[in-house]
C-alpha positions as CSV (number, residue, x, y, z in Angstrom):
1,X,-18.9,-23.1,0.6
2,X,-15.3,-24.6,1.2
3,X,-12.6,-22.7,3.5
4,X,-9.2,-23.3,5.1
5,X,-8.5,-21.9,8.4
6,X,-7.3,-23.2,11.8
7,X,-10.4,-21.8,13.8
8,X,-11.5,-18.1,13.6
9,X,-12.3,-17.8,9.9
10,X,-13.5,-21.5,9.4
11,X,-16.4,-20.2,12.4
12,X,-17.2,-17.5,10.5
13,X,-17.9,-19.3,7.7
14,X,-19.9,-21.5,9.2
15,X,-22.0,-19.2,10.5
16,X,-22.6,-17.7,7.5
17,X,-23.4,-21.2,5.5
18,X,-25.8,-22.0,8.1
19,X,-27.5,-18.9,8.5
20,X,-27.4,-18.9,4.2
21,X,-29.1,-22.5,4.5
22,X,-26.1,-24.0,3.0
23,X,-23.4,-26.5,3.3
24,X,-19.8,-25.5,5.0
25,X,-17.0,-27.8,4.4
26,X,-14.1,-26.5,6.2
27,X,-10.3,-27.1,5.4
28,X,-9.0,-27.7,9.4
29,X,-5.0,-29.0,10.3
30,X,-5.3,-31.7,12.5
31,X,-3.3,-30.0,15.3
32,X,-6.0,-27.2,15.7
33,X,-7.2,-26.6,18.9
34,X,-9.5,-28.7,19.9
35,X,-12.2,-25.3,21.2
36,X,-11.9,-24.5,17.2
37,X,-12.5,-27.5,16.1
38,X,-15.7,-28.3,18.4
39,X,-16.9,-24.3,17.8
40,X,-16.8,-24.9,14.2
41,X,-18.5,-28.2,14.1
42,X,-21.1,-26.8,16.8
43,X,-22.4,-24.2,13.9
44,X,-23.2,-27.1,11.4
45,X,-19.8,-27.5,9.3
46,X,-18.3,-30.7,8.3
47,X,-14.7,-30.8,8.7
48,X,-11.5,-32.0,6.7
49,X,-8.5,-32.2,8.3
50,X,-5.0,-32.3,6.9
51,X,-1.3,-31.8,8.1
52,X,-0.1,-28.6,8.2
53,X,3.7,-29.7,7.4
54,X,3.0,-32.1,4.5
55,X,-0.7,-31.1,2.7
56,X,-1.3,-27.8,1.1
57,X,-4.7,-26.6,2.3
58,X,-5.2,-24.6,-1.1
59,X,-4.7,-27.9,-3.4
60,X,-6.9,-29.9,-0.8
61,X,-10.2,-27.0,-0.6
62,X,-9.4,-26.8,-4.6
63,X,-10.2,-30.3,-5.1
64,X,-13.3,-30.5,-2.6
65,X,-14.6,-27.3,-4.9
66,X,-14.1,-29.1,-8.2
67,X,-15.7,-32.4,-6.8
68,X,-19.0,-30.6,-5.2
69,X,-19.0,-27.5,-6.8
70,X,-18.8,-25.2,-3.4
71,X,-17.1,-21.7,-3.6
72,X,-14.0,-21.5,-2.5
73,X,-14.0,-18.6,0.9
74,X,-10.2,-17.6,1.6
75,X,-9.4,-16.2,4.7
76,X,-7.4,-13.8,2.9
77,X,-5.9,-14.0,-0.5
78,X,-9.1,-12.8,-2.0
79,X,-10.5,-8.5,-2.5
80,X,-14.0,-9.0,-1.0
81,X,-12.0,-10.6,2.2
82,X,-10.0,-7.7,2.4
83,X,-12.5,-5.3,2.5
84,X,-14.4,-7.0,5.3
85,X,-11.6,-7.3,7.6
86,X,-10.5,-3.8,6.9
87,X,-14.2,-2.6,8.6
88,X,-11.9,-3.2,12.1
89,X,-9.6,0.1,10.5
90,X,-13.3,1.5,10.2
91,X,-13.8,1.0,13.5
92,X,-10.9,2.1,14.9
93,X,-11.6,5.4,12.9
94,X,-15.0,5.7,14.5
95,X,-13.8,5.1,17.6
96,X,-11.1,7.1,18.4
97,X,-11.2,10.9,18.8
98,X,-8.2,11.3,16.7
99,X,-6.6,9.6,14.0
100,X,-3.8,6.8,15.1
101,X,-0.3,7.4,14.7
102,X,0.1,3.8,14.3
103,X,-1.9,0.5,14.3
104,X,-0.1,-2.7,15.5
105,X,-1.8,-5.9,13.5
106,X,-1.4,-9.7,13.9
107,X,-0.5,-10.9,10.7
108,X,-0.9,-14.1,9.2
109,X,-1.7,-14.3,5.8
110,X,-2.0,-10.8,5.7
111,X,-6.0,-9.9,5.1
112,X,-6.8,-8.0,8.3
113,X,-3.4,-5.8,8.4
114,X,-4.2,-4.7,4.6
115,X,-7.5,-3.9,4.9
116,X,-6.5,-1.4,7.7
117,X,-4.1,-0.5,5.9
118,X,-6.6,0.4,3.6
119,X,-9.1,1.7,5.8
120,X,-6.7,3.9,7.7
121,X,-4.4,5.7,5.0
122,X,-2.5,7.7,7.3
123,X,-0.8,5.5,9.9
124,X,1.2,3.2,10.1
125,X,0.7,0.3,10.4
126,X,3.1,-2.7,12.1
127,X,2.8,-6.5,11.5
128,X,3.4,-8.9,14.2
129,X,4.0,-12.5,13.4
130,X,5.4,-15.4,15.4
131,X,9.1,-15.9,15.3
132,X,9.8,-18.6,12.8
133,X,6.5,-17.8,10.8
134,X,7.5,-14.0,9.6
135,X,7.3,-14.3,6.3
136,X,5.2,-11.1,5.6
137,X,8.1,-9.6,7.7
138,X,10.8,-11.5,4.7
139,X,8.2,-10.9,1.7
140,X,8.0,-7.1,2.5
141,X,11.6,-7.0,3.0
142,X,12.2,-8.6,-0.1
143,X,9.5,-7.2,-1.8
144,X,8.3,-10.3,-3.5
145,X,7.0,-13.5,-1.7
146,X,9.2,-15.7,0.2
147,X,7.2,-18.8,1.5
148,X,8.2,-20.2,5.5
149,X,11.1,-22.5,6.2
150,X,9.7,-26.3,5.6
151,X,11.4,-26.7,9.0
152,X,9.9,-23.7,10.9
153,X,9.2,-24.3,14.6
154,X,6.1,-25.1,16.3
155,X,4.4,-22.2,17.8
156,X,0.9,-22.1,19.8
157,X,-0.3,-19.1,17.8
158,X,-1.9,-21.1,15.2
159,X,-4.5,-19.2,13.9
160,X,-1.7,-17.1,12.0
161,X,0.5,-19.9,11.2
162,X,0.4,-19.5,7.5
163,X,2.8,-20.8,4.5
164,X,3.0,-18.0,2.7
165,X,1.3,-14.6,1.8
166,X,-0.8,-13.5,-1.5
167,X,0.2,-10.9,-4.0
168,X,-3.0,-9.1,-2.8
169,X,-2.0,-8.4,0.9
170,X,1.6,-8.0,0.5
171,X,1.2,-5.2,-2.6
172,X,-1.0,-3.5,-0.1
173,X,1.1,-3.8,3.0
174,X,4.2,-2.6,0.5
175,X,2.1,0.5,-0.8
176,X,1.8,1.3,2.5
177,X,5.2,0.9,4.0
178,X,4.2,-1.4,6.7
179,X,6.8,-2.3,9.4
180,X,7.3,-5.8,10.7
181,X,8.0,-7.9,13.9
182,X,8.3,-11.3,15.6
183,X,7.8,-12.7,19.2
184,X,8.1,-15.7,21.0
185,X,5.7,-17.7,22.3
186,X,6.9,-16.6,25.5
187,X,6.6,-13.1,24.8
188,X,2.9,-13.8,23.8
189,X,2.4,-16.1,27.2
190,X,3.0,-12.6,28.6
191,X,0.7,-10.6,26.4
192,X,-2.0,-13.3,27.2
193,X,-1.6,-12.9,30.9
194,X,-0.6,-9.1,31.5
195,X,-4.1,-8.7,29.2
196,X,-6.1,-11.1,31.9
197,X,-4.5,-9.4,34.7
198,X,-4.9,-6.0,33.7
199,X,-8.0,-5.9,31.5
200,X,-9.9,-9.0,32.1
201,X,-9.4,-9.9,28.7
202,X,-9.4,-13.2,27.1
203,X,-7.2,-13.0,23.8
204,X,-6.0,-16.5,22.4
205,X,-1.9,-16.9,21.3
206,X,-2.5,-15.3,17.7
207,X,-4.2,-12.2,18.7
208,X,-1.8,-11.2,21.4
209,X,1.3,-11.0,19.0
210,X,1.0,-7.2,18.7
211,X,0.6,-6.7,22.0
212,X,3.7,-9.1,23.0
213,X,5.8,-7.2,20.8
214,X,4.8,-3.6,23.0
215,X,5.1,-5.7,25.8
216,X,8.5,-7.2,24.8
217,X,10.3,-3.7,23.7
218,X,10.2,-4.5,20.6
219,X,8.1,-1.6,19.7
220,X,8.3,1.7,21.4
221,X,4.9,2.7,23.1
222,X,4.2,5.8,21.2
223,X,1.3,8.4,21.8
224,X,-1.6,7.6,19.7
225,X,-1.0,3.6,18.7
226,X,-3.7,1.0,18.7
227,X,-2.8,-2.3,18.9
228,X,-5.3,-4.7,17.8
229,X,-6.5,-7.8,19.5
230,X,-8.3,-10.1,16.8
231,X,-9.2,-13.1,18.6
232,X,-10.8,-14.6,22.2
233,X,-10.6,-18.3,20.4
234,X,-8.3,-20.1,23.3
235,X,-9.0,-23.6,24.8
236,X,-10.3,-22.4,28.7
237,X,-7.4,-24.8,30.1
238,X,-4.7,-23.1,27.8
239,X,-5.7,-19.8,28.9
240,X,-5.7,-20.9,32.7
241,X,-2.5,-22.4,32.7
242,X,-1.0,-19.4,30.8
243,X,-2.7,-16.8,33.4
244,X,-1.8,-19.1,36.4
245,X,1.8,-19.2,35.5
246,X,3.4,-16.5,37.5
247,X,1.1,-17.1,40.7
């Protein structure tokens, strides 16, 4: 199997190739955190980096498949992806005694909030990206694809740092009326911490988005919304320094 993915997917792939007996070659950018990059190598993959702002991780996991003859694994321009990820809107439905009003997402390429969207019909749903890096929030606005600036900032949440969306995620988000938003990386520094301080929880940059934008006003903190926290994937010093900032 080939895949592209700063961290979370690239593990999960991994897993799966070694518990499958098989090899993992996975697509990484260079500047990924270095707790990704050792996680994913700890469950047996070899690794391929390439830069962010000048490779195309598509072209790159394209050529590795046509020279070894591994399947391609997308983190989310693919159906079967989709599905999968939209077993957290199955969860949320299990899990709560009535149904949501409103599901707040972190949204990269698009897979998880779609298959939620899926999965849970009848709320809404919201998708947070980082400011700079919203181009669901442009695409769904636009209602066709509009890739990121070439010259977008640098932002720490990099596990949702992606170019552009897929006509798969963004028909599904349109369908379903989605709202968007964007935070700063400040904004998440505070979703990071107020979620250590007040739950004990460790969420990495990209995960805490929704929760930032609650946190930031940015969303209105309505009766009945779930806001999803996809991710504990943060370098331990990163996550010390962050929490440790307002003591």
């Amino acid at each position: 199997m080939v895949a592209f993915s700063s961290g979370n997917h690239a593990r999960g792939v991994a897993i799966a190739a070694r518990r499958l007996g098989i090899r993992a070659i996975i697509v990484m950018p260079a500047d990924a955190p270095e707790v990704k990059i050792e996680g994913t190598r700890a469950e047996g993959a070899e690794i391929v980096f390439f830069d962010r702002r000048s490779e195309s991780r598509e072209a790159l996991a394209a050529r590795i498949s046509d020279e070894t003859g591994a399947t391609v694994v997308p983190s989310f321009d693919d159906p079967m992806i989709v599905a999968g990820q939209g077993t957290v809107g199955l969860e949320i439905l299990d899990q709560m005694p009535v149904t949501p009003h409103r599901i707040v997402v972190p949204c990269g390429g698009g897979g998880l909030a779609a298959g939620i969207a899926l999965a849970c019909p009848e709320a809404e749903i919201v998708v947070v990206e980082p400011e700079g890096w919203d181009d669901m929030a442009q695409s769904l606005e636009a209602g066709q694809i509009v890739a990121v600036a070439p010259d977008a900032p640098n932002t720490f949440c990099d596990a949702i740092m992606t170019p552009r969306v897929s006509p798969i995620t963004l028909s599904i988000l349109l369908a379903s009326k989605a709202k968007a938003r964007a935070v700063s990386d400040g904004e998440v520094s505070d979703a990071i911490r107020f979620a250590w301080d007040k739950h004990q929880l460790v969420v990495e940059p990209g995960a805490a988005v929704g929760l930032a934008a609650l946190l930031a006003g940015k969303l209105e903190p309505l009766e009945g919304t779930v806001v999803v926290l996809s991710g504990g994937n943060i370098d331990p010093a990163q996550h010390a320094r962050i929490v440790g900032e307002a003591d």
